[in-house]
C-alpha positions as CSV (number, residue, x, y, z in Angstrom):
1,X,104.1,10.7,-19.9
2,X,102.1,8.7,-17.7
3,X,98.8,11.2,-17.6
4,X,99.3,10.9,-21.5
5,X,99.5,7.2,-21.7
6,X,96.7,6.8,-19.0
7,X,94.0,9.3,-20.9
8,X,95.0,7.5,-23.7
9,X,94.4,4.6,-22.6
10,X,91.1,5.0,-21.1
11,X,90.1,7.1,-24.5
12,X,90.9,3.8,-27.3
13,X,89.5,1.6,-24.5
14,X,86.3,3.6,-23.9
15,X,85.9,3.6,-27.8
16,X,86.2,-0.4,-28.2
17,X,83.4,-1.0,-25.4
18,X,81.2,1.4,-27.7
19,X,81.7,-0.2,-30.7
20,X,81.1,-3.6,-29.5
21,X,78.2,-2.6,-26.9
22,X,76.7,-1.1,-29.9
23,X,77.2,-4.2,-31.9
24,X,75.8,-6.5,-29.0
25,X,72.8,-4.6,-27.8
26,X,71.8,-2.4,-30.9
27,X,73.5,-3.7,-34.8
28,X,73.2,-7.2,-34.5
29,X,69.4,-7.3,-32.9
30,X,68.3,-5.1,-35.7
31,X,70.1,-7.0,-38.5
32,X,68.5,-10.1,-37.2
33,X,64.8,-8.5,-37.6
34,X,65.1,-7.5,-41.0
35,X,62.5,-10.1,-43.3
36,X,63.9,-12.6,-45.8
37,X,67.1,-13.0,-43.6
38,X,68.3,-10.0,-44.7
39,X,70.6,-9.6,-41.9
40,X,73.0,-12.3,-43.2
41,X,74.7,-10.1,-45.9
42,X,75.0,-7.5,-43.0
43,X,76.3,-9.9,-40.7
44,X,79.0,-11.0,-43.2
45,X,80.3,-7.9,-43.9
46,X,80.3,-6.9,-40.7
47,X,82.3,-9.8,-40.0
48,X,84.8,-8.6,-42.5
49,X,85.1,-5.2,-42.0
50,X,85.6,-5.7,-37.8
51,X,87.2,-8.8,-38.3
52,X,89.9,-6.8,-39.5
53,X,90.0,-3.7,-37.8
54,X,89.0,-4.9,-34.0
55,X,92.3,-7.3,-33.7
56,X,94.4,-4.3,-33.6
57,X,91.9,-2.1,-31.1
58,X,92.5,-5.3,-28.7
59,X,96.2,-5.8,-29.2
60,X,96.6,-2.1,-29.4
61,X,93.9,-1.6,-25.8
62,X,96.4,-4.2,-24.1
63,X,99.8,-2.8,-24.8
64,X,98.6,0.6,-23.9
65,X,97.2,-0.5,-20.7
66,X,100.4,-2.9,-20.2
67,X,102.6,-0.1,-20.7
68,X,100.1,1.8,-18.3
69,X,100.9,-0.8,-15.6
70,X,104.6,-0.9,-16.3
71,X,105.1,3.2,-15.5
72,X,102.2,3.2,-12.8
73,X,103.3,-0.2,-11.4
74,X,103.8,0.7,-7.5
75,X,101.2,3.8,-7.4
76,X,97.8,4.3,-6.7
77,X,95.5,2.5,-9.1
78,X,98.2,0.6,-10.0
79,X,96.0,-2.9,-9.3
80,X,93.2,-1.5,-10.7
81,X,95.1,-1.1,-14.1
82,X,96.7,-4.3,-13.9
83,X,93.4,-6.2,-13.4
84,X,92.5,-3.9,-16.1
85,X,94.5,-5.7,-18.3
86,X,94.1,-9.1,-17.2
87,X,90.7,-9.0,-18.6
88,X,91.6,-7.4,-21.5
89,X,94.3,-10.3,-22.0
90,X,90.9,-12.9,-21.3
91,X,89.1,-10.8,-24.1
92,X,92.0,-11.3,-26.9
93,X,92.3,-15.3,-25.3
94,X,88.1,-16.0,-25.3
95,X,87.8,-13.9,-29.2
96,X,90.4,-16.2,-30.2
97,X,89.1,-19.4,-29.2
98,X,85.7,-19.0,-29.4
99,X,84.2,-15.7,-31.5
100,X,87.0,-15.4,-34.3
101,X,86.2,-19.2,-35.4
102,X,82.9,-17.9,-35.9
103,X,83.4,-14.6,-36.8
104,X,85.5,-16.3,-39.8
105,X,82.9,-18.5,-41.4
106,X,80.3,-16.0,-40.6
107,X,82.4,-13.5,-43.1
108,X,81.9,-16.0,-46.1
109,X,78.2,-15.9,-46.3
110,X,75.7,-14.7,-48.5
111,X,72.4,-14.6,-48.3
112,X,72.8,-16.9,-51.1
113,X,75.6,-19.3,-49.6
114,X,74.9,-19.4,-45.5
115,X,74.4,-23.1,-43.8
116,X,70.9,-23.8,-42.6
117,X,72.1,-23.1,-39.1
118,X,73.0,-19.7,-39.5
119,X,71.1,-18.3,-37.3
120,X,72.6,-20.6,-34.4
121,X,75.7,-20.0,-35.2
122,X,75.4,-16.3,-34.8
123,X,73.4,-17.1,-31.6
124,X,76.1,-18.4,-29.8
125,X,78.2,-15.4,-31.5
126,X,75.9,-13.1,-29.8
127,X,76.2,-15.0,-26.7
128,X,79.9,-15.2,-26.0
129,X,80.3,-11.6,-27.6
130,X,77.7,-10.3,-24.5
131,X,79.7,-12.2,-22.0
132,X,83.1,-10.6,-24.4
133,X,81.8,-7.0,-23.8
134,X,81.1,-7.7,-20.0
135,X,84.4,-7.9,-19.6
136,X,85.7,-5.3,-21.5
137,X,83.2,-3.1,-19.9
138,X,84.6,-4.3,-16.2
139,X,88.3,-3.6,-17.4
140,X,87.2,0.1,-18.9
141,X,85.5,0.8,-15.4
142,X,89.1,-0.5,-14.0
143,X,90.7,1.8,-16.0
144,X,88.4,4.7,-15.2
145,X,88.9,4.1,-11.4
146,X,92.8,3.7,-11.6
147,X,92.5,7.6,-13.9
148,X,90.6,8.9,-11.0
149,X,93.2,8.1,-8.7
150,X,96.0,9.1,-10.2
């Protein structure tokens, strides 16, 4: 049970720092290149698409690696897991405090409708979400180290 849960883990972890490290460092930088502010309509339904789906991967990334912690707790890689998790926990915390706020007005626009800041707003998106995937990238790499102890 606990190999199962940990592979999992690691697995629907691994996939979320993908996604948004492929947001951050590839999607969003070419969106933002494209002429006429093009990107905006992207951007939006972007906004809407993962604004729906990434809540769950979060929740879902901390329960597993909770429940990780709970049946490892006492065992090698043990820490490693639960510090695993604490950033995770600082991920859901900083996304709802700072990037979802965004996130949601960001999801209205058109390229037709967005404020004449736009492109400030998602800058300071962009910013939080690289220091956001920082630390989802640290708590994967936890949660690597803690499977390779086990």
């Amino acid at each position: 049970m606990r190999d199962t849960l940990s592979v999992v883990t690691v697995v629907v972890v691994g996939m979320m720092v993908g996604v948004e490290f492929a947001v951050a460092v590839f999607v969003n930088p070419i969106l933002d290149r494209l002429p006429e502010d093009g990107g905006i309509g992207a951007r939006s339904d972007g906004a809407r698409v993962l604004g729906r789906v990434m809540p769950f991967w979060y929740v879902g990334s901390v329960v597993l690696g909770g429940g990780w912690a709970a049946v490892a707790w006492g065992d090698a890689g043990a820490a490693a897991v639960t510090a695993g998790v604490a950033l995770l926990v600082a991920s859901v915390v900083m996304s709802l405090l700072v990037l979802v706020p965004i996130n949601a007005r960001v999801a209205t626009w058109s390229r037709e409708g967005a404020p004449a800041d736009w492109k400030q707003q998602v800058g300071r998106w962009d910013r939080f979400h690289y220091v956001r995937v920082a630390v989802i990238v640290l708590a994967f790499a936890l949660f690597a180290v803690a499977l390779a102890r086990a």
